[in-house]
TIVO-2410 file (N, C-alpha, C; in nm, 3 decimals):
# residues 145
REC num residu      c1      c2      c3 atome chaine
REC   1      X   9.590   9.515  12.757     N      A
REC   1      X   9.731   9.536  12.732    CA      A
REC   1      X   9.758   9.686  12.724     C      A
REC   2      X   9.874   9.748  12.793     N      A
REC   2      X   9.927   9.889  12.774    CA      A
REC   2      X   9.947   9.925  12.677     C      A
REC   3      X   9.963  10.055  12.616     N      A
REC   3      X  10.049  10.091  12.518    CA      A
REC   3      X  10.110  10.193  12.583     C      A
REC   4      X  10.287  10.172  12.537     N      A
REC   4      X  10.341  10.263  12.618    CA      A
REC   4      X  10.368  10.371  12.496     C      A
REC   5      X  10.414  10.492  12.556     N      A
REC   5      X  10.459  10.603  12.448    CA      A
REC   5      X  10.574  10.638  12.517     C      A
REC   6      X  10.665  10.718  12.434     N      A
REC   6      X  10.800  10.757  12.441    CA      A
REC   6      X  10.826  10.908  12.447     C      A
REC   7      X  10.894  10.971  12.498     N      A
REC   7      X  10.858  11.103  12.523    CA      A
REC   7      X  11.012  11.125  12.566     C      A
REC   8      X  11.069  11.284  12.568     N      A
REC   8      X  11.184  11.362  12.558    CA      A
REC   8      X  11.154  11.448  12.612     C      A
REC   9      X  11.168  11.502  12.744     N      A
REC   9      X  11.165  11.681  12.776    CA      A
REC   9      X  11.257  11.763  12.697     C      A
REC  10      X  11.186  11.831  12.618     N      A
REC  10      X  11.272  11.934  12.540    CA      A
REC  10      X  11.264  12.039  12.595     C      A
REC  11      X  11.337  12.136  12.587     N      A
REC  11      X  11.355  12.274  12.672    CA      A
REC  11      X  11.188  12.364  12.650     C      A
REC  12      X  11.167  12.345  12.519     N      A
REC  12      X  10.990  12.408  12.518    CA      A
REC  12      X  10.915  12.368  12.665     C      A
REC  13      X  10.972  12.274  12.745     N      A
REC  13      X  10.860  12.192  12.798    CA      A
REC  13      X  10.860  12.213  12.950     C      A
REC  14      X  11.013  12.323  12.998     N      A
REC  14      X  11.088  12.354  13.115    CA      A
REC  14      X  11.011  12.466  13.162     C      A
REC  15      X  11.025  12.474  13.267     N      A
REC  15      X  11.022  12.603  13.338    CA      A
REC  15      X  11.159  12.631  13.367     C      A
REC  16      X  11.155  12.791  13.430     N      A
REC  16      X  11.259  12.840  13.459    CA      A
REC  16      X  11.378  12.761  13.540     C      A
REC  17      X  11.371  12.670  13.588     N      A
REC  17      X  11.425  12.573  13.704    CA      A
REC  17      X  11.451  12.478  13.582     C      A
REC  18      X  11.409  12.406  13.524     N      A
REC  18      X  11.474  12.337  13.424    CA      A
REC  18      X  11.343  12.225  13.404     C      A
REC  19      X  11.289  12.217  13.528     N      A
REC  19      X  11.197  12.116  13.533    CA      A
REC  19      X  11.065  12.124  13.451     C      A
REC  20      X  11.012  11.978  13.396     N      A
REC  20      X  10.887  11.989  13.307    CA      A
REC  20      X  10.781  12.038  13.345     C      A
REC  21      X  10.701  12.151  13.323     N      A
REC  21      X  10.584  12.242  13.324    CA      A
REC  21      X  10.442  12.121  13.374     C      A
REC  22      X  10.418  12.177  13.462     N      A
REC  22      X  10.300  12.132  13.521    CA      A
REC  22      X  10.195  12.022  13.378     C      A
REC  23      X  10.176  12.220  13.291     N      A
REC  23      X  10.054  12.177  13.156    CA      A
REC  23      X  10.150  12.094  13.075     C      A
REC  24      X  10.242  12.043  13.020     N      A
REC  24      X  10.321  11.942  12.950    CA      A
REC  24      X  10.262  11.808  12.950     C      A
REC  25      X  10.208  11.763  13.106     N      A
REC  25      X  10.170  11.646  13.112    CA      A
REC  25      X  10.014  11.618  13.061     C      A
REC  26      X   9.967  11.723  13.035     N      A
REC  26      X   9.838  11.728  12.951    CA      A
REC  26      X   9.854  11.674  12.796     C      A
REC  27      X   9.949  11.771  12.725     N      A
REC  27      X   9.974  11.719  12.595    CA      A
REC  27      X  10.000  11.605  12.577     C      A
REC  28      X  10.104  11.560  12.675     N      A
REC  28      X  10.181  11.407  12.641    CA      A
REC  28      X  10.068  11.333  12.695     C      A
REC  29      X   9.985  11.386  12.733     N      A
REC  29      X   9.806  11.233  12.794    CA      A
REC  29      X   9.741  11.245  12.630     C      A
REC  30      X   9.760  11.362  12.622     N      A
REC  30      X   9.646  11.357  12.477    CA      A
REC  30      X   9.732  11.284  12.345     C      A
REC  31      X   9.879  11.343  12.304     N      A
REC  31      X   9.940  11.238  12.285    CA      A
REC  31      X   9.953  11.107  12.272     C      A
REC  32      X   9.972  11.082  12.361     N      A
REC  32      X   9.977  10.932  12.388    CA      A
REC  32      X   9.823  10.864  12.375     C      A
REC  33      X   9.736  10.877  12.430     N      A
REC  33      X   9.594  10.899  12.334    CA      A
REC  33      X   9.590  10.882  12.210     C      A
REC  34      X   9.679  10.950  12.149     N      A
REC  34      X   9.683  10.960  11.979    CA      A
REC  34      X   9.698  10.847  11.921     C      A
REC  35      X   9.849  10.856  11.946     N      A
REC  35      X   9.910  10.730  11.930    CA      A
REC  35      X   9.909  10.577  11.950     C      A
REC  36      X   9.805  10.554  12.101     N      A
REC  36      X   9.716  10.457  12.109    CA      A
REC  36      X   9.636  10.407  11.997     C      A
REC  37      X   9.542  10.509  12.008     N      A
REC  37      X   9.429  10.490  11.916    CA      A
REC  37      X   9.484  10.507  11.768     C      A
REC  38      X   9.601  10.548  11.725     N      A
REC  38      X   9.613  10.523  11.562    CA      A
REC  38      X   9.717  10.361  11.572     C      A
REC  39      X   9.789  10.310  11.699     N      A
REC  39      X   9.812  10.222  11.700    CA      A
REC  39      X   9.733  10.063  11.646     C      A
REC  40      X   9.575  10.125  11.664     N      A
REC  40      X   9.484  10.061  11.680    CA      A
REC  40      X   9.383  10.062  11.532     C      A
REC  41      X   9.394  10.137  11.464     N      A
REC  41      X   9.346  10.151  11.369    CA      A
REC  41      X   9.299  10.294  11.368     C      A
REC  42      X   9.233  10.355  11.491     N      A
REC  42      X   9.128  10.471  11.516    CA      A
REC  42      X   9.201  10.549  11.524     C      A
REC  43      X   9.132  10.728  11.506     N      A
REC  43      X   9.100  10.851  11.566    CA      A
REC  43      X   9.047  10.892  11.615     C      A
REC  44      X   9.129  11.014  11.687     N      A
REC  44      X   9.007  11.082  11.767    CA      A
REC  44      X   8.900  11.235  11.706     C      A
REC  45      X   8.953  11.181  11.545     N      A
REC  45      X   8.853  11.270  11.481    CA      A
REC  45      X   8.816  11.255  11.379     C      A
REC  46      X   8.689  11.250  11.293     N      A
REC  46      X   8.682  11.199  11.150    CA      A
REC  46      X   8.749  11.227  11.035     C      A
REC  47      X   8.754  11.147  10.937     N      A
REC  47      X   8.843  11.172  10.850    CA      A
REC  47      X   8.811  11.169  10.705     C      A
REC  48      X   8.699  11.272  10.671     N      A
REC  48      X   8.613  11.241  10.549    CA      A
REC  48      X   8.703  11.241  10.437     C      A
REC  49      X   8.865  11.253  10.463     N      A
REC  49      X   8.945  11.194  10.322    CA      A
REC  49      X   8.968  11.040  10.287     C      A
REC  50      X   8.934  10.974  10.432     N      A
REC  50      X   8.977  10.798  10.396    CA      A
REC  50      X   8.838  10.778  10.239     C      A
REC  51      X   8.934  10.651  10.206     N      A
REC  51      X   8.866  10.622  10.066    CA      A
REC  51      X   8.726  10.548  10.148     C      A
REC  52      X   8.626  10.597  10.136     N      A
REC  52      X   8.504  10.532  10.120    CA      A
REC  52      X   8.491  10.378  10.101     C      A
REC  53      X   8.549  10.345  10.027     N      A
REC  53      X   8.542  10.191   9.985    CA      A
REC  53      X   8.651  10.132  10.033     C      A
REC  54      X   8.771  10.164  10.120     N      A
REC  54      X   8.832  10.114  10.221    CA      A
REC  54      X   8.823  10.019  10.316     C      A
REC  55      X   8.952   9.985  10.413     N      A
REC  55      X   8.916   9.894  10.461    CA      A
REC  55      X   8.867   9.960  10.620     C      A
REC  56      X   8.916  10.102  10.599     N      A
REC  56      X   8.864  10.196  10.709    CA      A
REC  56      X   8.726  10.262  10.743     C      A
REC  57      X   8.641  10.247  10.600     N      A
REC  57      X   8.504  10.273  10.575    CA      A
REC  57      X   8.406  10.206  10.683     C      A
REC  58      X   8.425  10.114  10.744     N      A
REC  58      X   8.359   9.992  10.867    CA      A
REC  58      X   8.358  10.062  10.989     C      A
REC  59      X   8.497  10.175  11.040     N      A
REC  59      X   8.473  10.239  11.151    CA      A
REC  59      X   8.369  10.354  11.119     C      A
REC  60      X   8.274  10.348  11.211     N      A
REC  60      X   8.202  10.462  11.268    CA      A
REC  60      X   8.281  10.625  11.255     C      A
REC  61      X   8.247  10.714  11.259     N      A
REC  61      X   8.345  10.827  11.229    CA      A
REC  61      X   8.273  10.936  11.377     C      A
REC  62      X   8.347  10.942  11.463     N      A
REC  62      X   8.309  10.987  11.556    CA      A
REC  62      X   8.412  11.023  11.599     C      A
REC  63      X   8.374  11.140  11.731     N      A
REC  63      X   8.486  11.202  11.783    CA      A
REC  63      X   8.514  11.182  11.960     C      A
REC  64      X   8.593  11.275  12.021     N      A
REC  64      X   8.572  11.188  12.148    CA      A
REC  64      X   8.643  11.345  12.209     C      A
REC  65      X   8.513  11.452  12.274     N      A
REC  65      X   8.582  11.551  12.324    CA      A
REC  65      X   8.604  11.487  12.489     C      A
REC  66      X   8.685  11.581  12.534     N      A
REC  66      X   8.771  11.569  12.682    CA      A
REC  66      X   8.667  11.615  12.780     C      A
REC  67      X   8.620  11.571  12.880     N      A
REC  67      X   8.484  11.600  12.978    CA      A
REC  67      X   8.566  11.638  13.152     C      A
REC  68      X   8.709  11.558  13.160     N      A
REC  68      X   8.769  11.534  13.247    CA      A
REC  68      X   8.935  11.548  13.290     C      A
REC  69      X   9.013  11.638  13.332     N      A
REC  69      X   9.136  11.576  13.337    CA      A
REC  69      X   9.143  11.589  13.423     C      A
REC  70      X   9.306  11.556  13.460     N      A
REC  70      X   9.371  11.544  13.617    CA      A
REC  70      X   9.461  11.502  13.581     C      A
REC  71      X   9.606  11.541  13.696     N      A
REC  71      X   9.736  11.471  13.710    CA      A
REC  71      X   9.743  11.475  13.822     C      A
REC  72      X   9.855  11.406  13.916     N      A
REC  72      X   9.906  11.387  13.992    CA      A
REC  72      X  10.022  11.348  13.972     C      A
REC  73      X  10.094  11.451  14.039     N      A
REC  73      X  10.250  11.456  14.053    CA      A
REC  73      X  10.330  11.372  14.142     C      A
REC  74      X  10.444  11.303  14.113     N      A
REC  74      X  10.534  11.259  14.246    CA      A
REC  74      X  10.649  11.287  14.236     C      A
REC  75      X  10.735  11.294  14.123     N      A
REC  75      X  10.858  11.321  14.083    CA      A
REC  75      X  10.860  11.418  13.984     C      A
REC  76      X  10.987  11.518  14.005     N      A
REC  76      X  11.020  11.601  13.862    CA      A
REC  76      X  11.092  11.518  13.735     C      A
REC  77      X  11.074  11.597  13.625     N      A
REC  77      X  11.128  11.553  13.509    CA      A
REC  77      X  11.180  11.676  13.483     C      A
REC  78      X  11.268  11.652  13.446     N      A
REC  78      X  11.391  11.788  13.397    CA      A
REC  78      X  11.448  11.757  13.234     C      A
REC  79      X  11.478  11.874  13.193     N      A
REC  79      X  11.506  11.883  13.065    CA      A
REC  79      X  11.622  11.772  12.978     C      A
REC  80      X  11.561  11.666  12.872     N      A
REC  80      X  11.619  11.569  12.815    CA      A
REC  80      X  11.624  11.430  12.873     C      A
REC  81      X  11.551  11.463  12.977     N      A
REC  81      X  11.472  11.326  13.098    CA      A
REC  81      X  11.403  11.242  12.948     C      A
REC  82      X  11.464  11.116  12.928     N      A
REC  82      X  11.287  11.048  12.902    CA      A
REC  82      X  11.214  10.983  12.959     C      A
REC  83      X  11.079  10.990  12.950     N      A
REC  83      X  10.987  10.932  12.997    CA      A
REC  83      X  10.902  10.850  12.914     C      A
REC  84      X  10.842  10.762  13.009     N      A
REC  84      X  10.736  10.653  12.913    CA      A
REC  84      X  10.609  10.653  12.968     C      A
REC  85      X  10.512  10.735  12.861     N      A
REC  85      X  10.340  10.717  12.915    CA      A
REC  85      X  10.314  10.617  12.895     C      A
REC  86      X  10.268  10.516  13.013     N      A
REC  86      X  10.188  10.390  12.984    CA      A
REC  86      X  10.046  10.400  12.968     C      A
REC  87      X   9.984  10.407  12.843     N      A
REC  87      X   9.821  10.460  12.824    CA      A
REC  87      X   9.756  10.308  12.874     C      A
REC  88      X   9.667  10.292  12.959     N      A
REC  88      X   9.520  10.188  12.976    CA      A
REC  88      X   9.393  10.255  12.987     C      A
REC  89      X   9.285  10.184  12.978     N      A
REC  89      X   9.162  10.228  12.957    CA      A
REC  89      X   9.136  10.134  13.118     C      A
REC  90      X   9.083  10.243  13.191     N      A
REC  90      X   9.006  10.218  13.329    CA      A
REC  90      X   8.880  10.167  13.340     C      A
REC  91      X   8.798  10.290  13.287     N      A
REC  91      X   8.640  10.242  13.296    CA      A
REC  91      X   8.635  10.267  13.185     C      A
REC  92      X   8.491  10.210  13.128     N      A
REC  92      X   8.466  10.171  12.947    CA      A
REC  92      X   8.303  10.178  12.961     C      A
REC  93      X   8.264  10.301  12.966     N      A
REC  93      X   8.132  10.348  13.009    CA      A
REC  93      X   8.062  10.251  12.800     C      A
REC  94      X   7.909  10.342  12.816     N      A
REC  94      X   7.804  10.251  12.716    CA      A
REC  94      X   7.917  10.391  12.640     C      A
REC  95      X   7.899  10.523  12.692     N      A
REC  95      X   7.900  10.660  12.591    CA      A
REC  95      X   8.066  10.727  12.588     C      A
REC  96      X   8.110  10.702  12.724     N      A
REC  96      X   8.265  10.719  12.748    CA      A
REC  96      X   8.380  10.674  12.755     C      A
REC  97      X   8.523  10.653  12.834     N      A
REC  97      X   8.585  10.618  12.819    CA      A
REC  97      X   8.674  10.667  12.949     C      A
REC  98      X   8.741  10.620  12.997     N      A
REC  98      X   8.801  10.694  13.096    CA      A
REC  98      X   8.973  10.623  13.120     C      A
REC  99      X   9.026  10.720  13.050     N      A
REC  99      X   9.226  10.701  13.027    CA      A
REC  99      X   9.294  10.663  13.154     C      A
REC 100      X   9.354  10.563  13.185     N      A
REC 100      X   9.479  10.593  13.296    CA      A
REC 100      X   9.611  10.618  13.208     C      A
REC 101      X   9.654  10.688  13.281     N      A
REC 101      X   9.846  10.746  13.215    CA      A
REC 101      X   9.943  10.739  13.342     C      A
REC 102      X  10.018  10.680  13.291     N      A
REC 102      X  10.129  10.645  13.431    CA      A
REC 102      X  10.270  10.724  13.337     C      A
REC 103      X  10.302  10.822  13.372     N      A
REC 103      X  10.419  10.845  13.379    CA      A
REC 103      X  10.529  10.802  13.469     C      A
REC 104      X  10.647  10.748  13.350     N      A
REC 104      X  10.767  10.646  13.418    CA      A
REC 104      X  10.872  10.709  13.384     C      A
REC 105      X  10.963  10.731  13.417     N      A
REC 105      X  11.131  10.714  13.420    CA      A
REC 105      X  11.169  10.600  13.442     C      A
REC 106      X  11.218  10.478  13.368     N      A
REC 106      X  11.309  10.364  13.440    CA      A
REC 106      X  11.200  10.306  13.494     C      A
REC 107      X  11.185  10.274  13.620     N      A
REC 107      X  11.118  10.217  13.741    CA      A
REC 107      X  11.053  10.313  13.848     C      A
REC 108      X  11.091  10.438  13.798     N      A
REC 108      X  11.069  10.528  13.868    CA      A
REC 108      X  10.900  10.586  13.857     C      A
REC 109      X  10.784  10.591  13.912     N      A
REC 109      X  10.660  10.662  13.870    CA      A
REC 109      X  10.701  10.828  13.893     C      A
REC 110      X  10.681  10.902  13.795     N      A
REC 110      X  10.685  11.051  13.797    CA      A
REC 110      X  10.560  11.082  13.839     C      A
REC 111      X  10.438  11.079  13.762     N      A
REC 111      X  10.283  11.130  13.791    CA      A
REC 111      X  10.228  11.030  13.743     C      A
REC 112      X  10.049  11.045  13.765     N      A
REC 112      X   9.955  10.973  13.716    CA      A
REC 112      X   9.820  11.078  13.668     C      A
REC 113      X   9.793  11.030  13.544     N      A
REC 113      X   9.681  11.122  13.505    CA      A
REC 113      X   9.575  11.033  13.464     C      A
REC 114      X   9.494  11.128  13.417     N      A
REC 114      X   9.344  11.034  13.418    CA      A
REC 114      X   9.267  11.126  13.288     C      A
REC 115      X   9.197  11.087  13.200     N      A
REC 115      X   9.134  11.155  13.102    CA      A
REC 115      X   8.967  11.094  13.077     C      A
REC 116      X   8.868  11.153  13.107     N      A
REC 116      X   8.777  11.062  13.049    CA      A
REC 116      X   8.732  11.154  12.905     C      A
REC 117      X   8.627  11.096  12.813     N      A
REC 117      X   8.627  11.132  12.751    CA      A
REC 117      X   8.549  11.106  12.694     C      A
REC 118      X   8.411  11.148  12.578     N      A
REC 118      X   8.275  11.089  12.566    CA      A
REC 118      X   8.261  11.068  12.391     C      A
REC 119      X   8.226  10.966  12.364     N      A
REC 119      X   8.189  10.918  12.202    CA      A
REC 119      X   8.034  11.038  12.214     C      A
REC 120      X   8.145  11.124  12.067     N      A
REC 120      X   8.038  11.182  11.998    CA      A
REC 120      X   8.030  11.179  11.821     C      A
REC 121      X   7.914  11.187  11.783     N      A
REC 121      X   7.896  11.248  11.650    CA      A
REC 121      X   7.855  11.372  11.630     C      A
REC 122      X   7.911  11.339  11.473     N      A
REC 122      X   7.821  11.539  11.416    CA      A
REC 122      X   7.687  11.512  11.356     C      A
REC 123      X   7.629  11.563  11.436     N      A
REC 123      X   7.479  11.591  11.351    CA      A
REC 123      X   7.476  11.730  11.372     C      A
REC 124      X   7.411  11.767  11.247     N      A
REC 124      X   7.380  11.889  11.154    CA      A
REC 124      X   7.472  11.986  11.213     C      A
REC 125      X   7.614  11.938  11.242     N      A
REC 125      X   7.697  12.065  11.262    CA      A
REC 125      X   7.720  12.061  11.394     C      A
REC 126      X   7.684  11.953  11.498     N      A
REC 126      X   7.706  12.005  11.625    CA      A
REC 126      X   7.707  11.863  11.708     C      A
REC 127      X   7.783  11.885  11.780     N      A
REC 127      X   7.850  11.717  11.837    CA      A
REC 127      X   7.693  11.672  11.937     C      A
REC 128      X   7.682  11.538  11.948     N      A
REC 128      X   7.579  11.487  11.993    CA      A
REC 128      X   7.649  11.391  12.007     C      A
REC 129      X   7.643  11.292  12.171     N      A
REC 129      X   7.703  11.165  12.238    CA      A
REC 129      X   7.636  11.052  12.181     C      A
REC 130      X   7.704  10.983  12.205     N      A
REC 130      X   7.657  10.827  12.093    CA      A
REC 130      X   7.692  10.733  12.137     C      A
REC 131      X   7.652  10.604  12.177     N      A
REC 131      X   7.735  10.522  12.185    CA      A
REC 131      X   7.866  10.461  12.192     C      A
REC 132      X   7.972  10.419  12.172     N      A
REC 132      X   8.082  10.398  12.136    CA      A
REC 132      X   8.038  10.264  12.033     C      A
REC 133      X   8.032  10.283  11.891     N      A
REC 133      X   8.012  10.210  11.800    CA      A
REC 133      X   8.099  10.009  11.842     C      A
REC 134      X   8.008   9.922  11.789     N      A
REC 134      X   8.075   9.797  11.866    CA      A
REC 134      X   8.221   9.793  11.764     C      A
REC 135      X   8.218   9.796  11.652     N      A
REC 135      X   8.375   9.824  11.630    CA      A
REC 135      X   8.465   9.880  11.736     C      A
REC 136      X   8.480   9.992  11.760     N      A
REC 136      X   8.558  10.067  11.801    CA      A
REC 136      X   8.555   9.980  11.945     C      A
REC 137      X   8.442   9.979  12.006     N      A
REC 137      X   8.479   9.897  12.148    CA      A
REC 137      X   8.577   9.747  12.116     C      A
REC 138      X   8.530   9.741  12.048     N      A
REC 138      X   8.626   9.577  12.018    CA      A
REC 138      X   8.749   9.584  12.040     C      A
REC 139      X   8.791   9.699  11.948     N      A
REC 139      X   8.943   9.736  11.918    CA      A
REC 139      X   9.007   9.807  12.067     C      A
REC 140      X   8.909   9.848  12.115     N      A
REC 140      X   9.000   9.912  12.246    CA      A
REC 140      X   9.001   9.845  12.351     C      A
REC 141      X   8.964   9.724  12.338     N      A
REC 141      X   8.968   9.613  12.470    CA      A
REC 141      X   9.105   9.572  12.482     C      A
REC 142      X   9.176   9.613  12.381     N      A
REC 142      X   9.262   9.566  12.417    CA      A
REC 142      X   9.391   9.650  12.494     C      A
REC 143      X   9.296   9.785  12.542     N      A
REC 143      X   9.363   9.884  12.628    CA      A
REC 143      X   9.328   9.858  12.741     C      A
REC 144      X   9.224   9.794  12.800     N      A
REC 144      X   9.138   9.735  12.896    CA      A
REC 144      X   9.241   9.681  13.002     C      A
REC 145      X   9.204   9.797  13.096     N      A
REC 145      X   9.355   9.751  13.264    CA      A
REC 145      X   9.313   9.607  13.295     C      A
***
């Protein structure tokens, strides 16, 4: 199942022409990313303030740096346009993850981006790839194109 996100070109987001900035569609992938995954219970970074004895204590605490991007453009978005990122999960590696993002207007496709991205932990201070804990896979099947 998708999760879509909601999005506003605000003038921060224009170029001189009025139209939305190439790098914009980066944020709104990572974004929408966010918002997925806290849709879902998760982050994409640990959170040694949750209470320990929680019901959040069960997820794994891992992070998930960016290995990959890309967009592809078809249409402009101009300032106070909204748009809707539709986030799915493509491929669902043992260690990675790999984002589709469909940017929409209406019916309209604007671009398509792509994010992969690799399950890591911290050991002794320094990220090391890991698995994707079976919790966390569970919960994101249901991003699964």
């Amino acid at each position: 199942m998708a999760f879509v996100y909601e999005q506003r070109v605000e003038f921060r987001d224009t170029d001189a022409a009025g139209i939305a900035h190439f790098s914009v569609f980066f944020t709104w992938m990572e974004e929408a990313e966010h918002a997925a995954l806290r849709s879902l219970g998760l982050s994409v970074m640990p959170r040694p303030d949750r209470d320990p004895g929680g019901a959040e204590s069960a997820i794994p605490q891992v992070t998930w740096p960016r290995v990959s991007a890309q967009c592809d453009y078809v249409r402009p978005l101009r300032f106070e346009d909204d748009v809707q990122v539709t986030v799915t999960l493509g491929k669902v590696g043992n260690k990675s993850l790999t984002y589709q993002f469909q940017f929409s207007r209406g019916e309209e496709t604007i671009a398509n981006g792509q994010v992969t991205v690799v399950c890591c932990s911290f050991v002794n201070g320094h990220l090391k790839s890991t698995e994707i804990p079976a919790e966390i896979a569970t919960r994101l099947q249901t991003l699964v194109a």
